[in-house]
C-alpha positions, 0 to 999 in steps of 0.5 A, a space after each residue: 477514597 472520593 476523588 477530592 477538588 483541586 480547590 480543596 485538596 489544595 488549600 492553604 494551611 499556613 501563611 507560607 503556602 499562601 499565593 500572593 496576599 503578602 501584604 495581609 500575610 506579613 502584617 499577621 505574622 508581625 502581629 501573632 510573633 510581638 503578640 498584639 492582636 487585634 480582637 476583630 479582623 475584616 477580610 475584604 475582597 472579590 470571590 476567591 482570593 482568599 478570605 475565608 482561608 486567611 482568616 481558618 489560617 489565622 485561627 488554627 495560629 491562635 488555637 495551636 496546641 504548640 501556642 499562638 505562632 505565625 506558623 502552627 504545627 499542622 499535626 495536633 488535633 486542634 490543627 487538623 480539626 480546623 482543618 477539617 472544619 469541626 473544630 468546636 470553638 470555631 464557629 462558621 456563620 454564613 450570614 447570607 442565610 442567618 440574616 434576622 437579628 434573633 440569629 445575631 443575638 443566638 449567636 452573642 449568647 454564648 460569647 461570654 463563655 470560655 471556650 470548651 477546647 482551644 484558646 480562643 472562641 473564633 467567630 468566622 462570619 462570612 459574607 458579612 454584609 448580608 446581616 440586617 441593620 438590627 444584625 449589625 446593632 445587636 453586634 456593635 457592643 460586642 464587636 467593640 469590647 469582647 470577652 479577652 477569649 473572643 476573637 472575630 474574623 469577618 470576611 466580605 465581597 462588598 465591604 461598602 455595605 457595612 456600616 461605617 460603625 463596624 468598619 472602624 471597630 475592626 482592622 481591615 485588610 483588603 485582598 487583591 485579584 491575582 494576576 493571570 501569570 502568578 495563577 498560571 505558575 501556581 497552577 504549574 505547580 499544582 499540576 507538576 505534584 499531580 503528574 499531569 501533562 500540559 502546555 503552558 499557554 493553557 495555563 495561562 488562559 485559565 489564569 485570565 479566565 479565573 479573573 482574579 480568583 485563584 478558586 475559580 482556577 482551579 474549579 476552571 483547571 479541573 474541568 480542563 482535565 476532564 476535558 481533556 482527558 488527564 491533559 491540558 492543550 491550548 487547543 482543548 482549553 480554548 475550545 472549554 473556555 470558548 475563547 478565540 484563536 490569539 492567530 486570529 485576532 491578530 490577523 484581523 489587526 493585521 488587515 486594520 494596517 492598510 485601513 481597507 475596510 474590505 479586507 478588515 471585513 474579509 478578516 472578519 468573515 474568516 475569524 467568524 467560521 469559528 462560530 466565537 462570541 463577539 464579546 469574547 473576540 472583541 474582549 481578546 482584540 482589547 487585551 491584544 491591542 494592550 499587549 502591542 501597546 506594552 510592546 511599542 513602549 517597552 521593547 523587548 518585553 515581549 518575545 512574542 514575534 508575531 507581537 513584535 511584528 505588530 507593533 511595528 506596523 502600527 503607529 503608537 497613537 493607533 493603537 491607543 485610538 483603537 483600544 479606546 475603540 473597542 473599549 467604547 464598543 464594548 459596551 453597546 454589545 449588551 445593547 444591540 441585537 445584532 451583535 455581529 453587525 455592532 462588530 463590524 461597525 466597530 471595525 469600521 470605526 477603526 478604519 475611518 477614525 485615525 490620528 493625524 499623521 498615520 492615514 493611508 499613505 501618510 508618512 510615518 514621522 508625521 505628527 500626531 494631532 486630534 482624531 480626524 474623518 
């Protein structure tokens, strides 16, 4: 048998096996158990995060052999052909390559016909935003008043394209980004059934990679896998994903303490021996000096000990001042080019902007004011 993706292999099938999303999840499982459904769903979200497969789950709900149910038996054939994707009464549209209103209206013409198998004729238009306006004409009376046996699921990247006449003909839900630590504990999960080895810091770098996106983990967490060789290492994911050393990013935080520009540039120099990206490593110093930020409000949320360390040398208001920093910075990396010499003068900024109070040989309870040369 063909060696099948994470991604694929590991779909949700109910509402159950759903990674966070619980605010959409419990509104459909209230909404299938007192039998009040709607006849038009939009799904809205960044890629990856689910829409396409709430709205299959969803589905397979409404067609189960057993009955309509917030948690389908999973065996008869109405549920494993949606699974499968060849379900007849199913119909997957991808609008982005059936924009022209002659498809739309193909598509309208077999609406009022039973469905051949299931209980409900399901229309899955993804990427909905892609039709034409003549498209999303054609739709709007059908949209408003199907046949009782029509239900559509509409899913969408970019919910503000759609016209404000669909938008309120449809009950919409909006899907959230996942955090990097609940992709990294899925992930745990996933890897701990297929018996392979790895370090959990690994996981959670795949986690920030993903950005939101549990696929993008997992097309990311097979990759690392063949990267390195049925094992996931911190080491082996890092230099996959091109991300720089967390030790040196915070050695260069380190020398921004005494506020000496050679050694911040010394630090530097060292840190680029690696060859990194200087948007990758400015990026790493960004969430770096957040997590120092969380560590000094919050102590003890951290266990991290060089981060402890860190946060105890810097004043509150420096970090905020350097955050900012780089945060500005950041944007004029697209810009320059030399991107290494940006960097450095970012660094520079750093070490000549500083609150009030926490200058070079100022006392620590000074008080904090505006930022000063």
């Amino acid at each position: 048998m063909s060696y099948q993706v994470l991604a694929r292999k590991y779909r949700p099938r109910t509402f159950q096996e759903l990674v966070g999303q619980e605010h959409v999840s419990r509104a459909l499982v209230h909404a299938l158990d007192q039998d009040r459904l709607h006849h038009a769903y939009l799904f809205t979200g960044t890629r990856g995060v689910g829409k396409t497969t709430i709205a299959r789950i969803l589905s397979r709900c409404l067609n189960c052999e057993q009955g309509v149910s917030a948690q389908p038996c999973g065996t008869c054939d109405t549920c494993v052909e949606i699974g499968e994707g060849r379900f007849v009464d199913l119909i997957e549209v991808d609008a982005a390559s059936r924009t022209k209103v002659e498809d739309t209206r193909e598509l309208l013409d077999n609406v009022q016909y039973a469905p051949t198998r299931g209980r409900y004729k399901v229309y899955l238009i993804d990427e909905v935003h892609m039709l034409s306006a003549h498209s999303f004409n054609a739709l709007l009376k059908t949209l408003e008043e199907p046949p009782p046996h029509v239900k559509f699921l509409l899913a969408t990247t970019d919910p503000q394209k759609l016209p404000v006449t669909i938008l309120s003909r449809c009950l919409q839900f909006n899907l959230k980004a996942l955090p990097a630590e609940q992709i990294a504990g899925h992930l745990k999960a996933l890897l701990d059934q297929e018996m392979i080895r790895y370090e959990e810091p690994a996981l959670l770098l795949l986690g920030r990679a993903a950005r939101g996106s549990m696929r993008d983990a997992l097309s990311l967490t097979d990759q690392a896998i063949a990267f390195g060789g049925e094992q996931l290492s911190e080491e082996s994911v890092r230099a996959m994903l091109g991300t720089v050393d967390r030790e040196h990013v915070y050695n260069l935080l380190a020398s921004l303490v005494c506020g000496e520009a050679a050694a911040v540039l010394d630090a530097l120099a060292l840190v680029a021996e690696q060859a990194p990206d200087e948007t990758e490593l400015l990026d790493e110093m960004i969430s770096s000096l957040h997590e120092v930020a969380i560590c000094q409000a919050v102590p003890g949320r951290s266990s991290e000990a060089r981060l402890t360390e860190l946060a105890g040398q810097f004043q509150a208001e420096q970090v905020q001042l350097f955050y900012d920093i780089a945060l500005r910075g950041r944007r004029d990396l697209s810009d320059t080019p030399d991107r290494r010499a940006t960097l450095e003068m970012i660094l520079l900024r750093m070490v000549l902007f500083r609150p009030d109070g926490v200058l070079p040989g100022a006392s620590a309870g000074a008080g904090s004011g505006a930022a000063k040369k």
